[in-house]
C-alpha positions as CSV (number, residue, x, y, z in Angstrom):
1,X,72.4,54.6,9.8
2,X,69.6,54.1,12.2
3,X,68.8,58.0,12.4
4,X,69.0,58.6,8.2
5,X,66.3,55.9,7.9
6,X,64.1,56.8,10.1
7,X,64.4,61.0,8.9
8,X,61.8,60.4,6.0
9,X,59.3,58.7,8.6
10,X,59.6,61.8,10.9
11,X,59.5,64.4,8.3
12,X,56.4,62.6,6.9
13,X,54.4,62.9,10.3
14,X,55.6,66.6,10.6
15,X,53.9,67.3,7.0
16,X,51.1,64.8,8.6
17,X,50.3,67.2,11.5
18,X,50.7,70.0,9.6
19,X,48.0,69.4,6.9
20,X,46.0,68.0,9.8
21,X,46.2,71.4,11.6
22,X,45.5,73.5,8.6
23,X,42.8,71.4,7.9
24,X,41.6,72.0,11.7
25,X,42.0,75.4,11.6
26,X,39.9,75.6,8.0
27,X,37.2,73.5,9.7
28,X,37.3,76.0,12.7
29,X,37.0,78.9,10.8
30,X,34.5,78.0,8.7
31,X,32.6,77.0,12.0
32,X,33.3,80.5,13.4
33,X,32.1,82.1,10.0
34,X,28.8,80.1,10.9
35,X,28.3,81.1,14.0
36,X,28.8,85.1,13.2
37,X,26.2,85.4,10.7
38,X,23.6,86.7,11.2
39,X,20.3,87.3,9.5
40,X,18.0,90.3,8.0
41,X,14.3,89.6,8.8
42,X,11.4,90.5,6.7
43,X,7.9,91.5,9.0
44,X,5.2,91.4,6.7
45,X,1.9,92.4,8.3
46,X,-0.6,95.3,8.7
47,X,-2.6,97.2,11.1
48,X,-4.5,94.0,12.4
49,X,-1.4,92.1,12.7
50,X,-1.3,89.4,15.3
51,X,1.2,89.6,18.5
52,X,3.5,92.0,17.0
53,X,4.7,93.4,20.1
54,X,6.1,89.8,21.1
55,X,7.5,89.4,17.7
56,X,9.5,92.7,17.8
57,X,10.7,92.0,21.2
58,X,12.2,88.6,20.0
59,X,13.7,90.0,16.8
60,X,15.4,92.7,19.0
61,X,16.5,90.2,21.7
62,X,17.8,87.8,19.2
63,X,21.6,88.3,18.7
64,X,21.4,86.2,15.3
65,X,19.4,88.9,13.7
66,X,21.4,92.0,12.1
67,X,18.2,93.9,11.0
68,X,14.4,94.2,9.8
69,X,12.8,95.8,7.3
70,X,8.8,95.6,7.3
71,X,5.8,95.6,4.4
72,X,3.4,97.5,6.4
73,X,0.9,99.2,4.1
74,X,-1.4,100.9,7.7
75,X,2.0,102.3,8.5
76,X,1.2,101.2,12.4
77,X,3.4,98.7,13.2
78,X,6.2,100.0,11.3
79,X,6.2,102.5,14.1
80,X,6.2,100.3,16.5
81,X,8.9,98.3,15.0
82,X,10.8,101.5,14.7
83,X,10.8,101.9,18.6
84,X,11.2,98.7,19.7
85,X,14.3,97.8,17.3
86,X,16.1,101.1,17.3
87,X,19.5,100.2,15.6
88,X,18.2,96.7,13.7
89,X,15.4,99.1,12.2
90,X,16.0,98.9,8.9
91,X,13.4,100.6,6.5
92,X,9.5,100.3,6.0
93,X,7.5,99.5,3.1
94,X,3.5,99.9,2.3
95,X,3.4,96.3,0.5
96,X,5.7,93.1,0.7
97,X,6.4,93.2,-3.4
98,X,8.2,96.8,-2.7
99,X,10.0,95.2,0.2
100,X,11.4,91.8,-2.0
101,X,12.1,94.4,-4.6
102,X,15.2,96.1,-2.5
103,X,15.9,93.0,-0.2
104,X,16.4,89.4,0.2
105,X,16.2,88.6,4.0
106,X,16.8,85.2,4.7
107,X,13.7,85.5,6.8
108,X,10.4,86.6,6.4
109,X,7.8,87.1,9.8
110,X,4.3,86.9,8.4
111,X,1.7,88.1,10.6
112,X,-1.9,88.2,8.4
113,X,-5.2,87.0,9.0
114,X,-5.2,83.8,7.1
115,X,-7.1,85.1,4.1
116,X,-4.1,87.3,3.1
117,X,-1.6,85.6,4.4
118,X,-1.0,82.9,1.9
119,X,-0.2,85.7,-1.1
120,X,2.5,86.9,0.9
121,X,4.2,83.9,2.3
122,X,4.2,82.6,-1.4
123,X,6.4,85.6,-2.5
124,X,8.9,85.3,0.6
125,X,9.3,82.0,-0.9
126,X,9.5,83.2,-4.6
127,X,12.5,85.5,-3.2
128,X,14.2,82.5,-1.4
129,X,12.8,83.5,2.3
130,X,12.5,80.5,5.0
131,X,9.2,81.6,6.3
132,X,7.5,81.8,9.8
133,X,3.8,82.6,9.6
134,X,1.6,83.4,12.5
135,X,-1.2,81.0,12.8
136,X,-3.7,79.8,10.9
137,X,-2.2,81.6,8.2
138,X,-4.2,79.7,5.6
139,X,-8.0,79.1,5.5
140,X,-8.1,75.6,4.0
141,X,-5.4,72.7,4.5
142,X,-5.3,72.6,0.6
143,X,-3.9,76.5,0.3
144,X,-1.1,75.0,2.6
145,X,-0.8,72.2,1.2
146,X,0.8,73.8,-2.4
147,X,2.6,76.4,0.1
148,X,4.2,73.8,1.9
149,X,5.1,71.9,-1.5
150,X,6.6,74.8,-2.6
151,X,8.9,75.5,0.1
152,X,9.7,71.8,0.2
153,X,10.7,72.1,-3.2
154,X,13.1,75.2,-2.6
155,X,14.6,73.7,0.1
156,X,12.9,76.1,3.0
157,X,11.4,75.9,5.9
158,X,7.8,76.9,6.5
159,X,7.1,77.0,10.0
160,X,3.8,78.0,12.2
161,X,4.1,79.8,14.9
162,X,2.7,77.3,17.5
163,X,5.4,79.1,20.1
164,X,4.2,76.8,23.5
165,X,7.0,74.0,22.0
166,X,9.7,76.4,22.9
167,X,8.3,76.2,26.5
168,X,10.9,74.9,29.4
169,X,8.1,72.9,30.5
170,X,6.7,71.1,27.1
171,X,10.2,70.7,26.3
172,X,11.2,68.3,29.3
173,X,7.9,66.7,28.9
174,X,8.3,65.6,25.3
175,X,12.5,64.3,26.5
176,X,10.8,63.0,29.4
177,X,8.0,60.5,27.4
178,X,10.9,60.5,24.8
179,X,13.3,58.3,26.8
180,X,10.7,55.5,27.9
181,X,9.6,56.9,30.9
182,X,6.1,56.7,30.4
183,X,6.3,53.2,28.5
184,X,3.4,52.8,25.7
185,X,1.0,55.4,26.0
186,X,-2.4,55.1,26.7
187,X,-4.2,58.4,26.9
188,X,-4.1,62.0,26.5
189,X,-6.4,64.9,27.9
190,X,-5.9,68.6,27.4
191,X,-7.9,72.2,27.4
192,X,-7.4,75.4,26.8
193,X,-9.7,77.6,28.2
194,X,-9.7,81.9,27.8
195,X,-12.4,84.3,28.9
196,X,-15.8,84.8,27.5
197,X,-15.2,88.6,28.4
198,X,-13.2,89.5,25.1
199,X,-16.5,88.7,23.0
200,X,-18.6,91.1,24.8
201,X,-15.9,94.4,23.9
202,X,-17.1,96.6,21.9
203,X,-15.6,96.0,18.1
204,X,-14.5,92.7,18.5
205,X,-17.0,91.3,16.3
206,X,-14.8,93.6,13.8
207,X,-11.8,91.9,14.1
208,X,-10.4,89.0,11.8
209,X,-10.8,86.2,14.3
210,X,-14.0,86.9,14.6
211,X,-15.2,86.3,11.6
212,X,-15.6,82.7,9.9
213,X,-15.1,83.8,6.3
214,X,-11.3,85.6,7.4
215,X,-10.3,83.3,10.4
216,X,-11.8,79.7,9.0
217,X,-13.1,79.2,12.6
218,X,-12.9,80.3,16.3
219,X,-11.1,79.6,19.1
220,X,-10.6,76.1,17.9
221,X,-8.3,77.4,15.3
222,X,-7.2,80.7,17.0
223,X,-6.0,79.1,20.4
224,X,-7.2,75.5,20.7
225,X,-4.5,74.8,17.6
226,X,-2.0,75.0,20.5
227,X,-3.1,72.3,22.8
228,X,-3.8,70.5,19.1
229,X,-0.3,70.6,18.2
230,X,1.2,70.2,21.9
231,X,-1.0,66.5,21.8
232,X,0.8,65.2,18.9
233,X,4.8,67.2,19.9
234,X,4.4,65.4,23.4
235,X,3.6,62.4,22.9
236,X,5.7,62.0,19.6
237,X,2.2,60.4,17.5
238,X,0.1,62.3,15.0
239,X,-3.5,62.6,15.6
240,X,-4.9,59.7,12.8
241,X,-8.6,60.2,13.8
242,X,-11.0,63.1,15.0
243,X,-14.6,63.4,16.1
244,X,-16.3,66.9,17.9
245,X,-18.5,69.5,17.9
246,X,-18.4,73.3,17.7
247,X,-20.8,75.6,18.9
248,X,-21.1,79.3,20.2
249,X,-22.2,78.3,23.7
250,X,-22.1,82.1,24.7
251,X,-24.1,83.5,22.3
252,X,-22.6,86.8,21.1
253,X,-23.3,87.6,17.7
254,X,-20.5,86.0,15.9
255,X,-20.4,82.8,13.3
256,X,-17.4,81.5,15.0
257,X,-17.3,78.9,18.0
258,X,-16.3,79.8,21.4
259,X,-16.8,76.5,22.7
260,X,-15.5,73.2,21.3
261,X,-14.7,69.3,22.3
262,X,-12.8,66.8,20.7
263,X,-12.1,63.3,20.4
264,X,-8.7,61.9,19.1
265,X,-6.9,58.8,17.7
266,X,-3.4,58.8,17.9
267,X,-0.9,56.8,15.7
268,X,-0.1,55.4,18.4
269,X,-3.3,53.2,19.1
270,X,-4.0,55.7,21.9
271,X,-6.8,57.9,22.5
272,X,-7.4,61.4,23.9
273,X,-9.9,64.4,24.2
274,X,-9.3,68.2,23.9
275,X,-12.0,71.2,25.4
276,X,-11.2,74.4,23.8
277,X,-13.4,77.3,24.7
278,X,-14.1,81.2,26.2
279,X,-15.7,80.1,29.2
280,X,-13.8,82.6,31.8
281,X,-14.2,86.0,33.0
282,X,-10.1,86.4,33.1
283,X,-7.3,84.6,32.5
284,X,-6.5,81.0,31.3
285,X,-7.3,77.7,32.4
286,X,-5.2,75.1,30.9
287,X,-4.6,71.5,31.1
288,X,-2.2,68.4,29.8
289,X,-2.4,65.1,31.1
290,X,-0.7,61.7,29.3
291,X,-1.0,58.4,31.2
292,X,1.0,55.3,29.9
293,X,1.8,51.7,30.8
294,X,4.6,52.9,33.3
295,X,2.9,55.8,35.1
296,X,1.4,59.8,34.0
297,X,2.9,63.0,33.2
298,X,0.6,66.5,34.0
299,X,1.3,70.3,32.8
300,X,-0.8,73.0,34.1
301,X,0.6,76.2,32.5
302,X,-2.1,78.5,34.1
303,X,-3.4,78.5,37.4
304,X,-1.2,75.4,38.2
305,X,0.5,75.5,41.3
306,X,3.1,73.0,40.0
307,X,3.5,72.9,36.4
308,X,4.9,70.4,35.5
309,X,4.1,66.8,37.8
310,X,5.0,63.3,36.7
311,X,5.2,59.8,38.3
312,X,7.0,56.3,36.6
313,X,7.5,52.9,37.7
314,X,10.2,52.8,35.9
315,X,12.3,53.8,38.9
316,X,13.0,51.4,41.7
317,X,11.3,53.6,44.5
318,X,8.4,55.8,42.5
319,X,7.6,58.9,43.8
320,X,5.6,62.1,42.2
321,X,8.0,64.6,41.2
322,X,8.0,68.1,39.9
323,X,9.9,70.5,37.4
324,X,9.8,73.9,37.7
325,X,10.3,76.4,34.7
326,X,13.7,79.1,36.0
327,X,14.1,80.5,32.6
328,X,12.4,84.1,32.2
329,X,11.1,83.8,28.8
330,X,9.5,80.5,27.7
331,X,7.5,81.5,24.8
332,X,8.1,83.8,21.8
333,X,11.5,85.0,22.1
334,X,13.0,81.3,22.4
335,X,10.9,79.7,19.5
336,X,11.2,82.9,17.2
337,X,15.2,82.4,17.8
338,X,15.2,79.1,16.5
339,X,13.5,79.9,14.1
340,X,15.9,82.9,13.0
341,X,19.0,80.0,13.6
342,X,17.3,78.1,11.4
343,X,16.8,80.3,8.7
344,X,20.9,80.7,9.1
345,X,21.6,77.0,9.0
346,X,22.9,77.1,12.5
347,X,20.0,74.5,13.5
348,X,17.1,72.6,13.5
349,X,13.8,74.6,13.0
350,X,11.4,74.8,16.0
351,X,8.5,73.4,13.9
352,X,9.2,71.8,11.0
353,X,7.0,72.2,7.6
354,X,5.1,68.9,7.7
355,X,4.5,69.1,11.3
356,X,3.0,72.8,10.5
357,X,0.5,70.6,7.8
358,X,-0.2,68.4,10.0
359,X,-1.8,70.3,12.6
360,X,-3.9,72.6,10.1
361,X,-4.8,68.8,8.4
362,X,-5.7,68.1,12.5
363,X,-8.0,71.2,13.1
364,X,-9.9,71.2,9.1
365,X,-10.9,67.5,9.5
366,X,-12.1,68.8,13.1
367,X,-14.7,71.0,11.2
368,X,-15.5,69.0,9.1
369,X,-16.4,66.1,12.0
370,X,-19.0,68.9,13.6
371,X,-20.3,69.7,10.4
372,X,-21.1,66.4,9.5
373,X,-21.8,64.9,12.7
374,X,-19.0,61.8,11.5
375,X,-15.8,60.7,12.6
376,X,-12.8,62.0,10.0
377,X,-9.3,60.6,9.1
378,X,-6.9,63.2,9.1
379,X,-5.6,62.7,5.2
């Protein structure tokens, strides 16, 4: 009697375990379905495309992407891209229209100065592309404004590539202040400093970010919008408030600064300055210092003998230590593979679209504080 009343109870946790396992086994598949898809990448760009070569080499080191096809209308870097991505070459074609027209890439790369790059990142989007777009790639915060609004709307990402995030060494430093660490924040100093050589080669003046009416400024918005962006990832506050100057310090014939300075207000309450400027005759110079109620933080990317320093009194027995970047590639490859997972649903993008606003808000109300000699609230 004992074993015929308790059969049902045993057959029901057999049917119990095995609709638990199937339902296991669906999950882990559809995991595993996940995880091997892959994605087909759109390059749109032409002959004065910026950092193509670094883009190619992280689309062909990437093992999420299957392929790329490019819009390429100078025909240049679709050689390139032909050499560099052997099998993931896909095919070329002389405008991005032609290219949307035979594929729908669940990525598209847009490398354009930033007077035509806002045409084509609105028809990646039209075609249902997440979209990562090489910096500024607008020339007024309005223009990304509706492209950000759009995306938003379709449920994509628009991302900026501002590739120092994906850096070992900004990375521990934003976990780092993250967990309390640093305790309230106080300050925040950076530059970013490249060589005045560049100017003086002959044809520069020629080139895109050169020129005020295609670039929207100089190396403010050309390199300085990494240290701009870096301010606000780091420290986890947007920049509120901004006051500066521009100028062209060096003198060569352009209408775009070489030299600029910065004052900031974070969210935060905190404040900070930025230097941005050609000022070298090679290399970098770089700096990024954050001091708070509980001790500092320091990165010195070039020239730096230790990048990365930081002190708290958080710990019983304070001392300086160091960390020390042991991964090969720190910059395009990692952030242009998030950005490719991303676009797959297989994680969070490495700059998200609001944060990619919010830096181009950050550098136009800059501008607009030279030009007009007053302090501006970044809107």
């Amino acid at each position: 009697m004992k074993t015929s009343t308790t059969l049902p109870h045993v057959l029901l946790a057999v049917v119990v375990l095995i609709v638990s396992a199937r339902g296991a086994s669906k999950e882990s598949a559809v995991a595993a379905e996940a995880q091997q898809r892959t994605a087909t990448v759109a390059l749109i760009t032409n002959a004065e495309g910026a950092h193509i070569s670094a883009y190619l080499t992280s689309l062909a080191g990437s093992r999420d992407v299957s392929g790329v096809v490019v819009a390429d209308p100078s025909g240049r870097q679709a050689a390139a891209a032909r050499t560099a991505l052997g099998a993931r070459f896909i095919a070329a074609y002389e405008s991005a229209e032609a290219l949307f027209a035979e594929h729908r890439p669940e990525l598209a790369l847009v490398s354009l100065e930033p007077g035509l790059a806002p045409a084509a990142i609105e028809r990646a989007l039209d075609a249902g592309c997440h979209v990562l777009a090489e910096k500024p790639a607008v020339l007024s915060a309005e223009r990304f404004h509706a492209l950000a609004r759009k995306a938003e709307a379709k449920g994509l990402h628009l991302m900026l590539a501002l590739a120092n995030r994906s850096r070992p060494e900004i990375r521990f430093a934003r976990e780092w202040i993250a967990k309390g660490n640093l305790g309230r924040v106080y300050g925040v100093e950076v530059h970013l400093i490249a060589d005045q050589t560049r100017l003086g080669r002959p044809g520069y003046g020629e080139n895109w970010y050169a020129q005020k009416s295609r670039a929207g400024g100089g190396h403010l918005i050309w390199l300085g919008i990494h240290w701009v962006d870096l301010a606000m990832f780091v420290t986890g506050s947007d920049i509120t408030h901004v006051a500066g100057f521009v100028a062209n310090v060096g003198g060569k014939p352009f209408d775009v600064e070489d030299s600029a300075t910065l004052s900031l207000r974070f969210g935060n309450g905190s404040l900070g300055t930025l230097t941005s400027g050609y000022y070298l005759d090679k290399g970098y110079h770089s700096h990024f210092k954050v001091w708070g109620s509980q001790g500092w933080l320091e990165i010195n990317l070039h020239g730096g003998e230790t990048p990365v320093r930081y002190y708290t009194t958080a710990e019983p027995d304070p001392v300086v230590r160091s960390f020390v970047n042991d991964q090969p590639d720190g910059g395009y490859s990692p952030f242009v593979a998030d950005g490719v997972r991303a676009s797959l649903g297989l994680g969070p993008p490495p700059i998200t679209t609001a944060e990619s606003e919010r830096v181009l808000r950050t550098l136009f109300a800059a501008y607009r504080a030279a030009e007009s000699g007053r302090a501006q609230a970044v809107p």
